[in-house]
MDAnalysis code that builds the backbone (N, CA, C; Angstrom):
import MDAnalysis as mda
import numpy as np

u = mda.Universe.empty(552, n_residues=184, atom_resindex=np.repeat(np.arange(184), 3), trajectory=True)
u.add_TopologyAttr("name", ["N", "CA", "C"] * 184)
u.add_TopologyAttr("resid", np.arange(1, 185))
u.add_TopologyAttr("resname", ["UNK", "UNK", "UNK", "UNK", "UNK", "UNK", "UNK", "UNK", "UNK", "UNK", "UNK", "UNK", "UNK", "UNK", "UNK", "UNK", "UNK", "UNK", "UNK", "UNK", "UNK", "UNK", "UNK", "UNK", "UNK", "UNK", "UNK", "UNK", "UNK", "UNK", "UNK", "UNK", "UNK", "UNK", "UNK", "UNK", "UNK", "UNK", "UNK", "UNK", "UNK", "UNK", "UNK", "UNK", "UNK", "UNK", "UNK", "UNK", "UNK", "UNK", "UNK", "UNK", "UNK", "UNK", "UNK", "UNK", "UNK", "UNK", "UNK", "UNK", "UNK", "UNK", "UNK", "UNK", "UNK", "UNK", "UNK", "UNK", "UNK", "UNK", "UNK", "UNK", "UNK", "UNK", "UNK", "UNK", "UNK", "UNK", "UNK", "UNK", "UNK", "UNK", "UNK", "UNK", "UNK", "UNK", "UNK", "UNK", "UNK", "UNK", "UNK", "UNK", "UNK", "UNK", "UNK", "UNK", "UNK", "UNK", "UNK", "UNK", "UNK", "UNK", "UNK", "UNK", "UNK", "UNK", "UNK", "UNK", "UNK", "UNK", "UNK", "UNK", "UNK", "UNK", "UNK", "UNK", "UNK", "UNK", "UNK", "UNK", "UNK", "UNK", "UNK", "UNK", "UNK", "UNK", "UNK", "UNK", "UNK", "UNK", "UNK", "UNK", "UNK", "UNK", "UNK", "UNK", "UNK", "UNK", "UNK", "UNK", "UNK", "UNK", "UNK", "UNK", "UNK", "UNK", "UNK", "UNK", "UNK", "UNK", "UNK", "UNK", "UNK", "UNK", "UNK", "UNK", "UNK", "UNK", "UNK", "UNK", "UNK", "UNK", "UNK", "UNK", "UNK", "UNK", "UNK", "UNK", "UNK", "UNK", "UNK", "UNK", "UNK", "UNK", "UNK", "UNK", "UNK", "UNK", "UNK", "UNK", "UNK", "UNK", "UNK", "UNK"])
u.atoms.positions = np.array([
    [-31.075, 23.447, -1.808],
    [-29.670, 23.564, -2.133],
    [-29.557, 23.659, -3.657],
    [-28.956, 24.666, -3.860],
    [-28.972, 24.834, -5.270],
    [-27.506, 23.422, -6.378],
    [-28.230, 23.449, -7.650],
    [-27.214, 22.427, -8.382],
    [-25.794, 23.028, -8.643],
    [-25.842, 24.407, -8.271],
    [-23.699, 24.717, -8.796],
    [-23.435, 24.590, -6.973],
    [-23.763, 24.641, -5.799],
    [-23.423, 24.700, -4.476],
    [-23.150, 23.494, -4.708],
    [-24.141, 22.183, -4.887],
    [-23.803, 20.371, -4.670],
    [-22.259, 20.624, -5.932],
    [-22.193, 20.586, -6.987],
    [-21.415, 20.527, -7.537],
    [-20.209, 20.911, -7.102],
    [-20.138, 21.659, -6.512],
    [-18.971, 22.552, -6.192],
    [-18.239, 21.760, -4.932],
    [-19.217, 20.915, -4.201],
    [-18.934, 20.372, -2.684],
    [-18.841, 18.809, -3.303],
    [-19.497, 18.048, -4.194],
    [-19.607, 16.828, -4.199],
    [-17.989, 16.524, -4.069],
    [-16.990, 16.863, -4.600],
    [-15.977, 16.084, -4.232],
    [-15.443, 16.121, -3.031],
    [-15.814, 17.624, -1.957],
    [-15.269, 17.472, -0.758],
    [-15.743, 16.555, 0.044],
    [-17.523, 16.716, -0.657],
    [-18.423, 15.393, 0.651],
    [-17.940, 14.127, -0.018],
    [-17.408, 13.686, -1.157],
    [-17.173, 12.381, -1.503],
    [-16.210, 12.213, -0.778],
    [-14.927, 12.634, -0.701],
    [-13.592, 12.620, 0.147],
    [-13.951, 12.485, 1.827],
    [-14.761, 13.247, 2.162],
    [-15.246, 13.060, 3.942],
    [-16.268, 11.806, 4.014],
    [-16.666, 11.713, 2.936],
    [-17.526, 10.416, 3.331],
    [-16.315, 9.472, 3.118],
    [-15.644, 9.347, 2.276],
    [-14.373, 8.193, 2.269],
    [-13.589, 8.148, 3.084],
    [-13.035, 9.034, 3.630],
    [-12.184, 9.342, 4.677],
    [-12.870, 8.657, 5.948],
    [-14.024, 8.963, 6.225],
    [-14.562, 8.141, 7.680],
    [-15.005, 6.948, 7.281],
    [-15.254, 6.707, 6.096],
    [-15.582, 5.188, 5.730],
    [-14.449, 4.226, 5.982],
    [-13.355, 4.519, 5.444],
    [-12.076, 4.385, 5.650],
    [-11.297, 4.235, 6.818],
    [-11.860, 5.249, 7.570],
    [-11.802, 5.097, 9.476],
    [-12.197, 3.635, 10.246],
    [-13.622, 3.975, 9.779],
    [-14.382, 2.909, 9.968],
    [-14.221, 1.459, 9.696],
    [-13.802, 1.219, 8.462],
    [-13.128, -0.069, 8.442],
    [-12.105, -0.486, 8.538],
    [-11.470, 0.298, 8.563],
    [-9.821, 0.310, 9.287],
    [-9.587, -0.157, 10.522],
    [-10.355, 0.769, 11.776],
    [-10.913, 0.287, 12.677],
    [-11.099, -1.423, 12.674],
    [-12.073, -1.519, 12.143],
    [-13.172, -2.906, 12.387],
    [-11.581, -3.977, 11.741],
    [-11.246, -3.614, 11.058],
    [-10.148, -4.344, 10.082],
    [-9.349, -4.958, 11.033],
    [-8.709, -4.073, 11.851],
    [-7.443, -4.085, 12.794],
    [-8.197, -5.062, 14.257],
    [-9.200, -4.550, 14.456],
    [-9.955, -5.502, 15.567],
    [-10.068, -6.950, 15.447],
    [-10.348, -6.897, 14.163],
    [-10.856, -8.622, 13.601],
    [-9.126, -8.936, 13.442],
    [-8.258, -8.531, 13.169],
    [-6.905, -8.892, 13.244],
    [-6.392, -9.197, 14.549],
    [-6.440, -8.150, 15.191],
    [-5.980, -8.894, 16.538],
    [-6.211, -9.624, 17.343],
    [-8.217, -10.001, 17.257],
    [-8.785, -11.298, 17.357],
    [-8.617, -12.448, 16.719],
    [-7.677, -12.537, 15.630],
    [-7.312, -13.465, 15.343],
    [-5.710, -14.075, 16.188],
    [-4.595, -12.947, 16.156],
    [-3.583, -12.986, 16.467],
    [-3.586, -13.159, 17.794],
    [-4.467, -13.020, 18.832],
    [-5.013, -13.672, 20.308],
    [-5.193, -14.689, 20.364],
    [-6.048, -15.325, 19.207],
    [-6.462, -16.470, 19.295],
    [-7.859, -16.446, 20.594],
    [-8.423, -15.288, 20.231],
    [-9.435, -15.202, 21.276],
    [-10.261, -16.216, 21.392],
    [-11.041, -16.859, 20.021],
    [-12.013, -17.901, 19.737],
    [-10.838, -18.939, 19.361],
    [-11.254, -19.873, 20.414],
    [-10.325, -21.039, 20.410],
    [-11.223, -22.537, 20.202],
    [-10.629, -23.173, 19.841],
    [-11.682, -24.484, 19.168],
    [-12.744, -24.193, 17.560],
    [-13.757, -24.591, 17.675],
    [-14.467, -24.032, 16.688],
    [-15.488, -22.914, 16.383],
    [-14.457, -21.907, 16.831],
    [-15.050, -20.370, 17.058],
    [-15.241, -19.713, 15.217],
    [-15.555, -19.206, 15.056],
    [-15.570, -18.233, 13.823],
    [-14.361, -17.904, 13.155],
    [-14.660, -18.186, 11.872],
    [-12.934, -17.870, 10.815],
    [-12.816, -16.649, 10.471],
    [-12.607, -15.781, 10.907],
    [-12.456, -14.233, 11.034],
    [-11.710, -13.804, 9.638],
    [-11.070, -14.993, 9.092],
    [-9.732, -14.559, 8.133],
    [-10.684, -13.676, 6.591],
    [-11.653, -14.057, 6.484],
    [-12.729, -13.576, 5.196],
    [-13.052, -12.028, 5.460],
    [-13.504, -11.778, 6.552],
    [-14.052, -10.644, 7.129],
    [-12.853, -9.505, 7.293],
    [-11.831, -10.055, 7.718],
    [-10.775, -9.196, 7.909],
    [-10.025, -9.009, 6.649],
    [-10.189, -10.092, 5.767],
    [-9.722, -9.443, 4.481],
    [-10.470, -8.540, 3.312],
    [-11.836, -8.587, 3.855],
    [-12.701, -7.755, 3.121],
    [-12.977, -6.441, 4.214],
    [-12.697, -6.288, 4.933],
    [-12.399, -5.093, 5.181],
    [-11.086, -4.280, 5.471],
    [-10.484, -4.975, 5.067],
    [-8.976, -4.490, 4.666],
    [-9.105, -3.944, 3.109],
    [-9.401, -4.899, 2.403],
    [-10.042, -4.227, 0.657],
    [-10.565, -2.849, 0.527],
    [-12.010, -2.819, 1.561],
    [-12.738, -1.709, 1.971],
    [-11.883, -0.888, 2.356],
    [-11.256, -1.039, 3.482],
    [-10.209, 0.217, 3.750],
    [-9.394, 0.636, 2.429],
    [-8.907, -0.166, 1.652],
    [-7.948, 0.346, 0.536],
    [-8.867, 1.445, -0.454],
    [-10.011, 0.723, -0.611],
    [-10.783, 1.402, -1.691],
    [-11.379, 2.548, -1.297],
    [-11.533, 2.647, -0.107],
    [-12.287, 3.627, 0.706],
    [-11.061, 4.910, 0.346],
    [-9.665, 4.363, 1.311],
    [-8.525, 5.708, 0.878],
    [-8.231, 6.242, -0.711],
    [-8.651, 5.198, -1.509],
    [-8.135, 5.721, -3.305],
    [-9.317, 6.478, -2.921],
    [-10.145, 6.536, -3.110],
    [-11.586, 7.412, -3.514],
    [-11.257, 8.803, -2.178],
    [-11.388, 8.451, -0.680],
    [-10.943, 9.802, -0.288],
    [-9.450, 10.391, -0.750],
    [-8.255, 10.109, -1.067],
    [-7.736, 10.636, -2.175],
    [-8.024, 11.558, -3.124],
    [-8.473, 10.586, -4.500],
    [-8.931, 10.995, -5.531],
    [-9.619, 11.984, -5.753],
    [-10.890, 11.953, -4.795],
    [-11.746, 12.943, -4.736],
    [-11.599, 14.120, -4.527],
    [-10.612, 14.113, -3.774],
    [-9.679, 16.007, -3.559],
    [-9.372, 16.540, -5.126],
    [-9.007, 15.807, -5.659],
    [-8.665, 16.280, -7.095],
    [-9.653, 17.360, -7.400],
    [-10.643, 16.957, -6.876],
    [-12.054, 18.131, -7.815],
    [-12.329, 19.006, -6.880],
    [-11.868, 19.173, -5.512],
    [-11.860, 19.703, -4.885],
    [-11.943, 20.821, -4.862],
    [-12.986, 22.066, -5.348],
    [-12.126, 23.342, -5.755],
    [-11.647, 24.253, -4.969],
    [-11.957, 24.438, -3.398],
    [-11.267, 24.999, -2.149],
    [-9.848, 24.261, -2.210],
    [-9.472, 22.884, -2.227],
    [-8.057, 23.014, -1.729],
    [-7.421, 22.773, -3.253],
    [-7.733, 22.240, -4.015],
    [-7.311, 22.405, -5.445],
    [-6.261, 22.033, -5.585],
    [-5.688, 20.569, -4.878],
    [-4.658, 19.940, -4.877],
    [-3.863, 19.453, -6.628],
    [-3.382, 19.679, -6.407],
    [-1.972, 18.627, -7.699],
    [-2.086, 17.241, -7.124],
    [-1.363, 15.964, -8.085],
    [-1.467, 14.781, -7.348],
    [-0.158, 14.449, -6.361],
    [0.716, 15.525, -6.594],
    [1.889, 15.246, -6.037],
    [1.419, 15.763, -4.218],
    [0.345, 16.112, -4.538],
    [-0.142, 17.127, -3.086],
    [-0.884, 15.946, -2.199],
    [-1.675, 15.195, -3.042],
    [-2.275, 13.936, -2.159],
    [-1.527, 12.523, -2.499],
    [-0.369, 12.776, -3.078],
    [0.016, 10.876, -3.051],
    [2.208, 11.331, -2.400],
    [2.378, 12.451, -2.071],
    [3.498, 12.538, -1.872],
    [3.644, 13.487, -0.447],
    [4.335, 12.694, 0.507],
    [4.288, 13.593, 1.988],
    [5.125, 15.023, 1.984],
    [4.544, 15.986, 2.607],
    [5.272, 17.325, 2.598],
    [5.337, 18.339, 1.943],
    [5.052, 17.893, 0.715],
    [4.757, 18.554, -0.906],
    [3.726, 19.512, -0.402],
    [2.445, 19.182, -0.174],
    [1.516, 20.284, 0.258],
    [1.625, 20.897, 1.425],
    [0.990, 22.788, 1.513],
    [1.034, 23.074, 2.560],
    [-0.099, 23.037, 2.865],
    [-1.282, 22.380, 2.849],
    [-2.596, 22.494, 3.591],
    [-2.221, 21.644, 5.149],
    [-2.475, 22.093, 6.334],
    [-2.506, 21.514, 7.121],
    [-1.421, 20.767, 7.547],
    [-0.963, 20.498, 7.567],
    [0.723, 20.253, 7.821],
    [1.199, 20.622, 8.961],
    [1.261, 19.305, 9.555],
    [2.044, 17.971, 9.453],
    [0.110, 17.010, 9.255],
    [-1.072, 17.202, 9.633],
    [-1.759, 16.429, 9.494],
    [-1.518, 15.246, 7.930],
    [-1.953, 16.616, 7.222],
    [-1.958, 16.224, 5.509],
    [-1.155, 14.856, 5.058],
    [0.542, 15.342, 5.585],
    [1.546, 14.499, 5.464],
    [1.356, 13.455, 6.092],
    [0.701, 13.189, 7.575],
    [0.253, 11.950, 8.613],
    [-0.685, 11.182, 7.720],
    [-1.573, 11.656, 7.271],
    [-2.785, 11.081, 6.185],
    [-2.293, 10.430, 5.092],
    [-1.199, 10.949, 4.626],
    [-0.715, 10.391, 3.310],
    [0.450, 9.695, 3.285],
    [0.939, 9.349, 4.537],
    [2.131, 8.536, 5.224],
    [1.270, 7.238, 5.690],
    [0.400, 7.333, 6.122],
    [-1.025, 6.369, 6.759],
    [-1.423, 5.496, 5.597],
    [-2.080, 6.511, 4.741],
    [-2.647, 5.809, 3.278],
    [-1.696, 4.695, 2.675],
    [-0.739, 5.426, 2.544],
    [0.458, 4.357, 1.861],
    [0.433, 3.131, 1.936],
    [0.891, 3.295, 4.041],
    [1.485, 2.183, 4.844],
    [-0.306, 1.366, 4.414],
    [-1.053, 1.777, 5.206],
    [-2.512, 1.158, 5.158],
    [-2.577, 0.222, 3.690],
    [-2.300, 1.140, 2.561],
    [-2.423, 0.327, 1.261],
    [-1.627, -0.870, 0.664],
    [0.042, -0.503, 1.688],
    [0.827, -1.366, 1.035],
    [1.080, -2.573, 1.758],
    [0.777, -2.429, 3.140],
    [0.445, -3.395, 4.084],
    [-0.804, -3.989, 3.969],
    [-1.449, -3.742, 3.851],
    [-2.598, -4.443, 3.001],
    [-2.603, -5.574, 1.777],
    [-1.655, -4.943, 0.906],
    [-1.959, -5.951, -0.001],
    [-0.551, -6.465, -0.057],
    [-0.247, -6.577, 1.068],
    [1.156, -7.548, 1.199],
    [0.933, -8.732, 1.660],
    [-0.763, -9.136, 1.990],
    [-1.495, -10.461, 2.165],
    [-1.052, -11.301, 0.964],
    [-1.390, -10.321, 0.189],
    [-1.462, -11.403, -1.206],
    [0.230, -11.648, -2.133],
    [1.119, -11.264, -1.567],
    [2.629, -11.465, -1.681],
    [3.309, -12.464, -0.130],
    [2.351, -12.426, 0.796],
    [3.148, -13.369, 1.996],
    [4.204, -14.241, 1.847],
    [3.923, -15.280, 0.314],
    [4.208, -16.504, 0.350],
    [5.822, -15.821, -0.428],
    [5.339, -15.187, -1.324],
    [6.937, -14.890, -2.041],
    [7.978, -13.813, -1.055],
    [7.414, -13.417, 0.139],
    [8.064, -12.531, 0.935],
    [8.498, -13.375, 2.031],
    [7.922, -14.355, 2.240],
    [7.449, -15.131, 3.476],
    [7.177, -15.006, 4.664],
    [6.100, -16.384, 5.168],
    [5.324, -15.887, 6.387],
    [5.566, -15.467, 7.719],
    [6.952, -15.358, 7.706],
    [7.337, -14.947, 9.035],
    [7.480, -13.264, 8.869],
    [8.417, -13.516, 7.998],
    [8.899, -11.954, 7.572],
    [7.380, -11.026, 7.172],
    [6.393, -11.899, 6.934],
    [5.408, -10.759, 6.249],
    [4.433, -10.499, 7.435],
    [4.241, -11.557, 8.781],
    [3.666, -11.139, 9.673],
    [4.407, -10.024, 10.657],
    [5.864, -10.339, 10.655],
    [6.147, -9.077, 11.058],
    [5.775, -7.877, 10.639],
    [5.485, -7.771, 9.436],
    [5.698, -6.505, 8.729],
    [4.037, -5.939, 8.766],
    [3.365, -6.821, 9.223],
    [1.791, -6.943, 9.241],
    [1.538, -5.954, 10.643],
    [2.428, -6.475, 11.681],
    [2.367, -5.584, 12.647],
    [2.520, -4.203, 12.479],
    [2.853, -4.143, 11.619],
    [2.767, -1.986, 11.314],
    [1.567, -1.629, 11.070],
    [0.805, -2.517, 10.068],
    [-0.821, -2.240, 10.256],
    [-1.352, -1.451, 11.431],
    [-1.019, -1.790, 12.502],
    [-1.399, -0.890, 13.716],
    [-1.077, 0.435, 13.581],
    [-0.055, 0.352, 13.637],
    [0.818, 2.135, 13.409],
    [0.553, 2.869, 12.357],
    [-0.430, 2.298, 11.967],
    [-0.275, 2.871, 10.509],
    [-2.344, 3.103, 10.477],
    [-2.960, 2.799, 11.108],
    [-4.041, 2.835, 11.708],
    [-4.223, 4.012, 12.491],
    [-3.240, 3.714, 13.436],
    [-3.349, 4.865, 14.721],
    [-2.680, 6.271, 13.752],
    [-2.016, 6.061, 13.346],
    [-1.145, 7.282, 12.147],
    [-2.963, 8.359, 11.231],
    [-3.771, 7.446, 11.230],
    [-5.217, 7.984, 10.214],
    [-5.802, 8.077, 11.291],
    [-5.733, 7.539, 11.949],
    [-6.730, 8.446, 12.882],
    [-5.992, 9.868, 13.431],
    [-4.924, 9.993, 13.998],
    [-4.394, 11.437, 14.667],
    [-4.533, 12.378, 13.174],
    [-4.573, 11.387, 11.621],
    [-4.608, 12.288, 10.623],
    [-6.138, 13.225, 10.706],
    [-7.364, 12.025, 11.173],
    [-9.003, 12.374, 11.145],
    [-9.113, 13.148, 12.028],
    [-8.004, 13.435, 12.748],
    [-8.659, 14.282, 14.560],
    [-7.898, 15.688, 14.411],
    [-6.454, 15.855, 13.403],
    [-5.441, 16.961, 13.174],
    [-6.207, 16.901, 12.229],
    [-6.994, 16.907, 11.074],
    [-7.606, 17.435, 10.057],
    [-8.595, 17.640, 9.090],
    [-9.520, 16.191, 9.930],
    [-10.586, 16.259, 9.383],
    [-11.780, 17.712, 9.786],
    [-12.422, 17.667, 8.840],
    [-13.263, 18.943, 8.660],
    [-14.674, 18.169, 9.970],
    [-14.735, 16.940, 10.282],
    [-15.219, 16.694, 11.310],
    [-15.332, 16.154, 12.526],
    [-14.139, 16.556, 12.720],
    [-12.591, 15.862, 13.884],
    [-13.744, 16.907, 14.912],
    [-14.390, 17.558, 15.129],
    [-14.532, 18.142, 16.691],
    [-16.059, 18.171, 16.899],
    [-16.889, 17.136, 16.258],
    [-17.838, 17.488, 15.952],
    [-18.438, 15.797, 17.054],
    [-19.928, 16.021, 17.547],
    [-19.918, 14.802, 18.453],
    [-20.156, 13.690, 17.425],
    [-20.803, 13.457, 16.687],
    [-21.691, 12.324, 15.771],
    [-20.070, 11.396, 15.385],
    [-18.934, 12.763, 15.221],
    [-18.056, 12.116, 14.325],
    [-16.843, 11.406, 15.267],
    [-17.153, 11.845, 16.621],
    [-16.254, 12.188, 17.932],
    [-16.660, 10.768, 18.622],
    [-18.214, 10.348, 18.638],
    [-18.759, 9.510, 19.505],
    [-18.665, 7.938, 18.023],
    [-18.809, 8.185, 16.485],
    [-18.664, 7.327, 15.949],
    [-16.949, 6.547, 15.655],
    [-16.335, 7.570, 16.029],
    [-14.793, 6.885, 15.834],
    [-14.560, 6.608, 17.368],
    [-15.304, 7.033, 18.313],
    [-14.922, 5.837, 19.654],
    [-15.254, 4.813, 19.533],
    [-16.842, 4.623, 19.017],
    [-17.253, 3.097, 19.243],
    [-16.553, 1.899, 17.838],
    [-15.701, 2.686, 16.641],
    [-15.279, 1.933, 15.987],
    [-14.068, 1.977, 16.281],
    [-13.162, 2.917, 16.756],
    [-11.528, 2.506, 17.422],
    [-11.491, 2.300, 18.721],
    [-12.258, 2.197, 19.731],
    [-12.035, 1.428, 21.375],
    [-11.975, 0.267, 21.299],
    [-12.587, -0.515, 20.676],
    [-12.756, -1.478, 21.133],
    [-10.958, -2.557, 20.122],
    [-10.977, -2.019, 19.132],
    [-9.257, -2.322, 18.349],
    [-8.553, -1.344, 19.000],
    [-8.443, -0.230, 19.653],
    [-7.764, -0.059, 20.539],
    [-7.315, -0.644, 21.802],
    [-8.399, -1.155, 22.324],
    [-8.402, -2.393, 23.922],
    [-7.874, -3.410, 23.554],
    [-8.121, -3.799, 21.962],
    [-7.325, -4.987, 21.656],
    [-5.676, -5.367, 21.332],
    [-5.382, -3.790, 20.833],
    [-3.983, -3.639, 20.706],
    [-3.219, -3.129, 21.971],
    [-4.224, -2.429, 23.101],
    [-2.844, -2.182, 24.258],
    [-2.962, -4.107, 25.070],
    [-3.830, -4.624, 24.437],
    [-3.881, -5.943, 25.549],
    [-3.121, -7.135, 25.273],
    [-2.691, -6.698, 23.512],
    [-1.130, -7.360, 23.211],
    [0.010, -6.642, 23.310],
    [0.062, -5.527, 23.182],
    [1.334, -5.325, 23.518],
    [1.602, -4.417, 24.698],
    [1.035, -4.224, 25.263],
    [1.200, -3.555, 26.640],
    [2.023, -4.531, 27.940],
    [2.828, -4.251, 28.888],
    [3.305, -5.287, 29.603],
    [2.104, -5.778, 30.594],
    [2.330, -6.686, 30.947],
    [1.248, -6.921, 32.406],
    [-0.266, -6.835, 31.877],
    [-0.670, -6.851, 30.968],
    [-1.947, -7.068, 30.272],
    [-2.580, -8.068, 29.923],
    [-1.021, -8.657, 28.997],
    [-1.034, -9.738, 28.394],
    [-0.641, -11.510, 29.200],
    [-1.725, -12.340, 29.280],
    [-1.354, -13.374, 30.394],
    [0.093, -14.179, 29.979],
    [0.840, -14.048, 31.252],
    [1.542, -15.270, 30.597],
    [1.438, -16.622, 30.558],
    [1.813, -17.365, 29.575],
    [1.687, -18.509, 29.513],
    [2.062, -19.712, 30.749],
    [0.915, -20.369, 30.748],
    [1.720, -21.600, 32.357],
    [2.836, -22.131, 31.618],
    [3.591, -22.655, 32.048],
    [4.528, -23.543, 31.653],
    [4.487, -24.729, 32.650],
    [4.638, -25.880, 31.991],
    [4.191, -27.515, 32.447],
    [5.519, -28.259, 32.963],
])
């Protein structure tokens, strides 16, 4: 492979490697969340709260860098108003806009951990629940537009990292899934 071909691609492969990295812990992020919000491990099970906040981080840092990296992009040769503002671009569209409606929510729900107390904890776990929607929002973005949305490696790696936080989110909020409580 010649050095002006890598050059020319390093920012698209930096952006696709971020973009599924980003998948990926997003995924794992949202799983370890709703295993907490189950209360699956009950007694002195595992404190999930470390893990889920470091891959919530990961997810943030993962989307600035697939972002960013379009910048150098020289096939789509975005402006920044093209990757940080919905609609503005016409590449792919409505995906583009899903991706960058996703990123947001993903980023700003994210670090609304670390504001809970001045927002407060009721009001901020509600608002925590969009995390989901906003999950499922990047993925229909990875499947409407990723450059390896149809491909198996990429097809069979985002099942085994969104099924299983998928099983976990229809099994809270789905009706008849979820047990109800005895009452005494």
């Amino acid at each position: 492979m010649s050095t002006a071909l890598t050059q020319d691609h390093v920012f698209w492969i930096t952006s696709r490697a971020a973009g599924t990295a980003a998948l990926l812990f997003s995924s794992a992020a949202v799983g370890f969340g709703l295993t907490m919000s189950l209360k699956l491990f009950r007694g002195k099970g595992p404190d999930l709260r470390v893990t889920h906040e470091a891959l919530s981080v990961a997810t943030i840092v993962a989307i600035v860098i697939h972002a960013v990296s379009l910048l150098g992009d020289g096939f789509l040769n975005p402006s920044v108003a093209d990757i940080v503002v919905p609609f503005v671009s016409g590449y792919k569209e409505p995906w583009m806009s899903i991706g960058i409606i996703a990123g947001w929510a993903m980023i700003i729900l994210g670090l609304s951990f670390y504001v809970r107390r001045r927002i407060g904890i009721q009001r901020w776990r509600r608002l925590h629940r969009f995390t989901s929607l906003a999950w499922i929002a990047g993925i229909a973005h990875s499947l409407g537009e990723g450059t390896d949305a149809g491909l198996v490696w990429f097809v069979v790696c985002m099942g085994v990292a969104a099924l299983p936080a998928a099983s976990l989110l229809a099994y809270r909020y789905l009706p008849g899934l979820t047990p109800t409580p005895v009452r005494r």
